[in-house]
C-alpha positions in Angstrom: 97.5 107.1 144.8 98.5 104.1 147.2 100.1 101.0 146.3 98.0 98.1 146.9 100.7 95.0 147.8 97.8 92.5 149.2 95.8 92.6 146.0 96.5 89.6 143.5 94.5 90.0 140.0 94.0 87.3 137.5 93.2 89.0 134.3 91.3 86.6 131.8 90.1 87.3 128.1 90.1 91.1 127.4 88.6 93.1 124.3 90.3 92.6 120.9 93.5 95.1 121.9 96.2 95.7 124.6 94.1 96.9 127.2 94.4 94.3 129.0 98.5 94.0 129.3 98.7 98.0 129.6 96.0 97.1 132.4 98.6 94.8 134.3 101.0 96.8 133.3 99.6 99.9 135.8 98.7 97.6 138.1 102.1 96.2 138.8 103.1 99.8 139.2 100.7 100.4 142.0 102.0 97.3 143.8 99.5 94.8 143.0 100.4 91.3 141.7 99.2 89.9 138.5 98.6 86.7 136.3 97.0 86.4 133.0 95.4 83.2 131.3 95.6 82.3 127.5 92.3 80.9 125.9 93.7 81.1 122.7 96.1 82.5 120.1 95.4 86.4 119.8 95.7 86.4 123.4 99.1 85.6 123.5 99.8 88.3 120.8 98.3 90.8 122.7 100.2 90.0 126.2 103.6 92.2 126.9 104.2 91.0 130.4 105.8 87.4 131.7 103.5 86.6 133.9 100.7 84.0 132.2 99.4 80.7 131.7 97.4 79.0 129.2 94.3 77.0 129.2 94.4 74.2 126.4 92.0 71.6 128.0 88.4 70.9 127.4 85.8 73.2 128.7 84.6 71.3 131.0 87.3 71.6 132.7 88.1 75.1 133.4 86.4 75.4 136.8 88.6 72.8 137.9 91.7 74.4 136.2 90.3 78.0 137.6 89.7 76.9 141.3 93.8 75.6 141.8 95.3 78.8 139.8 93.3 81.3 142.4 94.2 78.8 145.7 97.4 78.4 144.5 98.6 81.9 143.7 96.6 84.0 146.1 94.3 85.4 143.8 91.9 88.4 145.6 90.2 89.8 141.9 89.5 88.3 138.6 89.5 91.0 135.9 87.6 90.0 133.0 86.0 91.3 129.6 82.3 90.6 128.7 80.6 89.0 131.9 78.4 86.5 129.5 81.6 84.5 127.2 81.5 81.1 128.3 84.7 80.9 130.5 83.7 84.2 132.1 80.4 82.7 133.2 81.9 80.1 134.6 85.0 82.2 136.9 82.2 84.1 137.9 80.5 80.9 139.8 83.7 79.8 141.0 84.7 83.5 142.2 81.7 83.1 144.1 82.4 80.5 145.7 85.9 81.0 146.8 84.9 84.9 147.7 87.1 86.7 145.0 86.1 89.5 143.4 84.8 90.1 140.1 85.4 93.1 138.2 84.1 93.4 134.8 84.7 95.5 131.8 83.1 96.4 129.0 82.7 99.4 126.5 81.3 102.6 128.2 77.6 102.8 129.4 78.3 106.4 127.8 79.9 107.0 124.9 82.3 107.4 122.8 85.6 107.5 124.4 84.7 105.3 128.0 85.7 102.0 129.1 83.0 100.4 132.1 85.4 99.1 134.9 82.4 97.0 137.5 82.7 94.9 140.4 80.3 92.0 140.4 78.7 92.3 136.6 77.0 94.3 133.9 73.4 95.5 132.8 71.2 93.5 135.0 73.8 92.5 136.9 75.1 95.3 138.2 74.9 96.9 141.6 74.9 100.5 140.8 72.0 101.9 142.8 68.5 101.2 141.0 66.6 103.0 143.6 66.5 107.0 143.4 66.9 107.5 146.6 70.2 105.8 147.0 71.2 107.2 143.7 70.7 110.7 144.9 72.1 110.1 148.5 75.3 108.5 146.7 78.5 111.0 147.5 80.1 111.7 144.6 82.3 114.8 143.5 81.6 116.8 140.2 83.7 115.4 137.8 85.8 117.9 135.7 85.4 115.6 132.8 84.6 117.5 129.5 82.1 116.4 127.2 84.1 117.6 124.4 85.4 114.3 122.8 89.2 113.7 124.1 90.3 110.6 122.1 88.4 110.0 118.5 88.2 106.5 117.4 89.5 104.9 114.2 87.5 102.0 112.3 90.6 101.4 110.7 91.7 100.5 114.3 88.9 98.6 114.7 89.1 96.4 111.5 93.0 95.9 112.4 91.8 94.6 115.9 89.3 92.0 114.3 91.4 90.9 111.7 94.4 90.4 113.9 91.9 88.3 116.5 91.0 85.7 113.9 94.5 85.7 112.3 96.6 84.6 115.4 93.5 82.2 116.4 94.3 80.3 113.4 98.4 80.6 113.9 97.7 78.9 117.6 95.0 76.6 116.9 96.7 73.4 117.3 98.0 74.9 120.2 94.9 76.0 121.9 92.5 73.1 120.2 89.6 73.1 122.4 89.0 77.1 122.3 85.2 77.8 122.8 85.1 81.5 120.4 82.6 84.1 122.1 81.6 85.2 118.5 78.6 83.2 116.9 78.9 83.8 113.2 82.0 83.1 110.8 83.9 85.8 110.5 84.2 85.2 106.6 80.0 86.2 107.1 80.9 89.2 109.3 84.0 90.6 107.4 81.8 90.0 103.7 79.0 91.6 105.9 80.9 94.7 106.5 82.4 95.1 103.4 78.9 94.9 102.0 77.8 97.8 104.2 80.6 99.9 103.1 80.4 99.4 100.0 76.2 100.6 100.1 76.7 103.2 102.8 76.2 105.9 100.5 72.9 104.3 99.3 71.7 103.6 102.7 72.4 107.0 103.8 70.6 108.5 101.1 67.6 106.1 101.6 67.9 107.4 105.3 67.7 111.1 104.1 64.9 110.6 102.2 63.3 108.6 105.1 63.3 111.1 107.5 62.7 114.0 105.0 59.6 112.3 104.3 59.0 112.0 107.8 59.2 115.8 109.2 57.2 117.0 106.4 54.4 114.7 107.1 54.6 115.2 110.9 53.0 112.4 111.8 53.8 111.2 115.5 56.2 107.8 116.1 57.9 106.5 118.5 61.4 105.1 118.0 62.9 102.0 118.6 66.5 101.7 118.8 67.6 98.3 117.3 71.0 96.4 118.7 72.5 93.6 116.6 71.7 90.2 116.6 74.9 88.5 118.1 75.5 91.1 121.2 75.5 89.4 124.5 73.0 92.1 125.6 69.9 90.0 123.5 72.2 86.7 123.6 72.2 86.2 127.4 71.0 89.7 129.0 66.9 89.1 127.3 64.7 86.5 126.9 64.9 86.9 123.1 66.0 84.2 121.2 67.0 86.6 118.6 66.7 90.7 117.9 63.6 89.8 115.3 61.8 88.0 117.6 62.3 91.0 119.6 61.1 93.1 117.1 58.0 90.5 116.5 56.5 91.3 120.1 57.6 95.2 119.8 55.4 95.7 116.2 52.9 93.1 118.0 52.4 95.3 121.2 52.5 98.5 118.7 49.6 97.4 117.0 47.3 96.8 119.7 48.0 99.6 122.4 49.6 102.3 120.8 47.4 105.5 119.9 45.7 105.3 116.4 47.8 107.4 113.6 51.2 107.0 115.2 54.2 105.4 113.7 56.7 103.3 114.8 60.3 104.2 113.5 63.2 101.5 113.8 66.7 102.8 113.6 69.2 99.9 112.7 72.6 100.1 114.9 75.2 101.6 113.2 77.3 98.6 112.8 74.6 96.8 111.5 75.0 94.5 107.7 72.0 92.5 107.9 69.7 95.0 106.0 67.7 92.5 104.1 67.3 90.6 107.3 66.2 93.4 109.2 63.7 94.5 106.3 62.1 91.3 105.9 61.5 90.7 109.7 59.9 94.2 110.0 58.1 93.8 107.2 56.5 89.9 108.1 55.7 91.1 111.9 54.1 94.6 110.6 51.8 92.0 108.2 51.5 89.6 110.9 50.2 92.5 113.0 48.2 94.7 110.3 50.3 97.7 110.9 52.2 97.5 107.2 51.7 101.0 106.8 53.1 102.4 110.4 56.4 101.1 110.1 59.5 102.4 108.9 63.1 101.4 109.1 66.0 103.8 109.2 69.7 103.0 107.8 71.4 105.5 109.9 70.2 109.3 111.1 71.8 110.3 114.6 69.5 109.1 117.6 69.4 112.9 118.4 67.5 113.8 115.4 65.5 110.7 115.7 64.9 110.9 119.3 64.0 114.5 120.0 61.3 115.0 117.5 59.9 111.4 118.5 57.3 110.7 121.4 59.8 108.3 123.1 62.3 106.0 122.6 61.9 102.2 123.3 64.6 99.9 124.0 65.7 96.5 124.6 68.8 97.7 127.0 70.6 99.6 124.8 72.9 102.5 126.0 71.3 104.6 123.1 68.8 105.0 126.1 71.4 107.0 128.1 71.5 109.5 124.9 68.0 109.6 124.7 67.8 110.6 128.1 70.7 113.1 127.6 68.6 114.6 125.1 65.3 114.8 127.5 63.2 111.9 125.7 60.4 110.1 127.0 62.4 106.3 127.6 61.6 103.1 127.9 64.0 99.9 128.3 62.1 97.0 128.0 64.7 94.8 129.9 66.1 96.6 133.5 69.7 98.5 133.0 72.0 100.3 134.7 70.2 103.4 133.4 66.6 102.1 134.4 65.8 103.8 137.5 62.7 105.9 138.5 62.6 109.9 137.4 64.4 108.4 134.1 62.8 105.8 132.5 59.3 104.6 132.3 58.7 102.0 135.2 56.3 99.4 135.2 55.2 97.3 132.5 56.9 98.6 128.9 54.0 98.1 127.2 52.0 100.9 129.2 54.9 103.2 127.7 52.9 103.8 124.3 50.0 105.8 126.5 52.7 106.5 129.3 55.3 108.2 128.1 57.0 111.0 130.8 60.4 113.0 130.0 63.2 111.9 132.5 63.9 114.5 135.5 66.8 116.7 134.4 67.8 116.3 138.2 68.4 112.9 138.2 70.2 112.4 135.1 73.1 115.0 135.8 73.4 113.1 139.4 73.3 109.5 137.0 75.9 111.2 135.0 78.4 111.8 137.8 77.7 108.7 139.9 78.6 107.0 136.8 81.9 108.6 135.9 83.1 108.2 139.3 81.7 104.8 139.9 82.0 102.9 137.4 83.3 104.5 134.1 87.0 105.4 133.3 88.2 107.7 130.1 89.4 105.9 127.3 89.5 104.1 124.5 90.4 100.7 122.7 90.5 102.6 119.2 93.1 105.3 119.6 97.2 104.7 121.4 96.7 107.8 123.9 93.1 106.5 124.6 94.1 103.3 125.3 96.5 104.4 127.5 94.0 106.3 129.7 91.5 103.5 129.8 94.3 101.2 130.9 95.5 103.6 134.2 92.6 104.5 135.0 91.5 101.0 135.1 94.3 99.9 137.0 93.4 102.8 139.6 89.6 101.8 139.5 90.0 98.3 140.3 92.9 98.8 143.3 92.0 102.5 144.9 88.0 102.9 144.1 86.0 103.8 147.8 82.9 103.3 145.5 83.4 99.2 145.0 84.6 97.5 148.1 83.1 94.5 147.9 79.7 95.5 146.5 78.7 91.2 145.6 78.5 91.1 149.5 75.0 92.7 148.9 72.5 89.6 148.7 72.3 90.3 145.0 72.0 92.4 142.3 69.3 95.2 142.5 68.2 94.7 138.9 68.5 90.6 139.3 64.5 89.9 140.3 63.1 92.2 137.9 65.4 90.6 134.8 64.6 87.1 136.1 61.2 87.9 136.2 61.1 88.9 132.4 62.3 85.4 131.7 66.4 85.9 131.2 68.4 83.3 133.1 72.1 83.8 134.1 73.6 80.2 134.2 76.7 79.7 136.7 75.9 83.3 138.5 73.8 82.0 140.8 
């Protein structure tokens, strides 16, 4: 591996651990310079290196604030997690501008124990090959990656992560007064919300049991839909849906009027899902709304390979449960364009001709999609486990200084799954 001593990366908010300062931490090491920026309090705890500056002003005037920290230090890369928080949006217009490079990251497209390391932008704004041609013409070397699980999470790790984010918030807030907080709800709703769950997860499994027992013995055909939560940027700014029921509104709505007679359509909450009653009620109001009450059913939990395989398809919002489907062989459909939805996997054309349309991805392609995306854009590792961590960070460093596959991929004129996005109604403010 070869230094890099021309490379200057401003790293901005990260995910809720160290990632980020084990990030700069390797990328010192391989002879890059870097700079960090404080939005507020738990990113401070979470910094180990010397090198930072904070951002206590309004808002409004970060792009300002942004522009003089990259001409004045030399900055060629902007390292940032979560393309859609508010200041991210923003660097992203002003990277733009001032041609630096974006590189974003994100949890893995697959799952569990990935980090997404991108140059330019997630989902529908990525520019991993769309087309299959380029996908299958794309040189990349068979990984020796096992699928074998290298670094198992810990939701106590998680829950220490979350808790420590809003506790050092609060110990810096009069220091960092004008913090604009990615997270919608109050985490006194989310932390209740979870408890809640934990405390009825035995129920809900149980109910879930019984669900699909019922299910199998009555055979009747459904397709699946795999739900995402309300507050994720991928239904916040990456669809046109003002909310995960509305989604669900013109999913039961399209159900009811194209889908064969005497098929079902099966919901399957995400697993970090608390909103139960929520979820419930808005099934249960669009299945009335639609006259379908009786060919619905939610499920609190099930894997999505046991839903998926005995299932006529799966349907999708953009959800990387659509990579697993497709893992599995299933008939899938993403109603909104990811990095997965390209032709020989999912359904193309309008999602709504998937309930008569439905056609298993080509084995084929999804092996080559597998190893184009380890060796483009995914790295091994995890924010949930030390040794994981660890990984994700070097290898992050390595992808974002040394990686032939993204040199300067935002030169393209834009991102191949831009138009079609746009053209579904989602709007990306400041990328344009």
């Amino acid at each position: 591996m070869t230094s890099d001593k021309t490379r200057s990366v401003l790293l901005l908010q990260g995910p809720l651990s160290k990632y980020y300062a084990r990030t700069a931490h390797h990328l010192v090491a391989l002879g890059a310079k870097t700079l960090k920026v404080h939005f507020c309090g738990s990113d401070v705890s979470d910094w180990e290196q010397s090198d930072a500056v904070r951002f206590t002003q309004k808002p409004d005037t970060w792009a300002l604030f942004l522009e003089a920290l990259i001409v004045s230090n030399g900055i060629t890369d902007i390292l940032l997690h979560g393309d859609r928080r508010f200041y991210h949006q923003v660097a992203i217009g002003v990277a733009k501008r001032l041609d630096v490079n974006i590189i974003a990251t994100e949890l893995g497209y697959l799952r569990p124990d990935w980090m997404t390391v991108e140059f330019g932008g997630c989902s529908a704004l990525s520019y991993f090959p769309q087309n299959k041609d380029e996908l299958m013409a794309l040189q990349t070397p068979v990984t020796a990656d096992t699928a074998e699980l290298l670094y198992p999470g810990s939701y106590k790790q998680i829950v220490l992560q979350e808790l420590g984010f809003t506790f050092y918030n609060a110990l810096y807030a009069r220091k960092f007064p004008y913090y604009l907080n990615h997270r919608t709800e109050p985490r006194t709703q989310v932390y209740g919300g979870w408890l809640k769950a934990r405390a009825q997860s035995k129920r809900q499994k149980k109910a879930a049991d019984a669900a699909w027992k019922r299910l199998k013995q009555d055979g009747t055909p459904y397709y699946l839909f795999a739900l995402q939560l309300n507050g994720d940027f991928q239904i916040r700014d990456h669809s046109p849906f003002a909310s995960i029921y509305e989604a669900i509104d013109k999913v039961i709505e399209s159900f009811s009027k194209i889908a064969p007679v005497g098929t079902l359509l099966v919901f399957k909450s995400h697993p970090l899902e608390y909103r139960f009653k929520e979820l419930s009620r808005a099934i249960a109001k669009a299945s009335d709304k639609h006259g379908v009450m009786q060919r619905t059913q939610l499920i609190h939990g099930r894997s999505i390979k046991e839903l998926a395989e005995a299932s006529l398809g799966l349907l999708t919002i953009n959800s990387s449960a659509g990579i697993e489907a497709l893992e599995y062989g299933i008939p899938t459909c993403c109603i909104l364009p990811t990095i997965y939805d390209i032709d020989g996997l999912t359904h193309q054309g309008d999602w709504e001709d998937f309930w008569c349309s439905t056609t298993p991805p080509d084995p084929t392609v999804f092996l080559k999609f597998i190893e184009a995306l380890k060796t483009v854009n995914q790295v091994r590792g995890t924010l949930y486990n030390a040794q994981g961590l660890e990984a994700a960070a070097k290898g992050t460093a390595e992808k974002v200084l040394c990686s032939p596959y993204m040199e300067r991929p935002v030169q393209s004129a834009e991102p191949p799954r831009l138009k079609k996005a746009q053209t579904m109604g989602v709007t990306y403010e400041y990328f344009m």
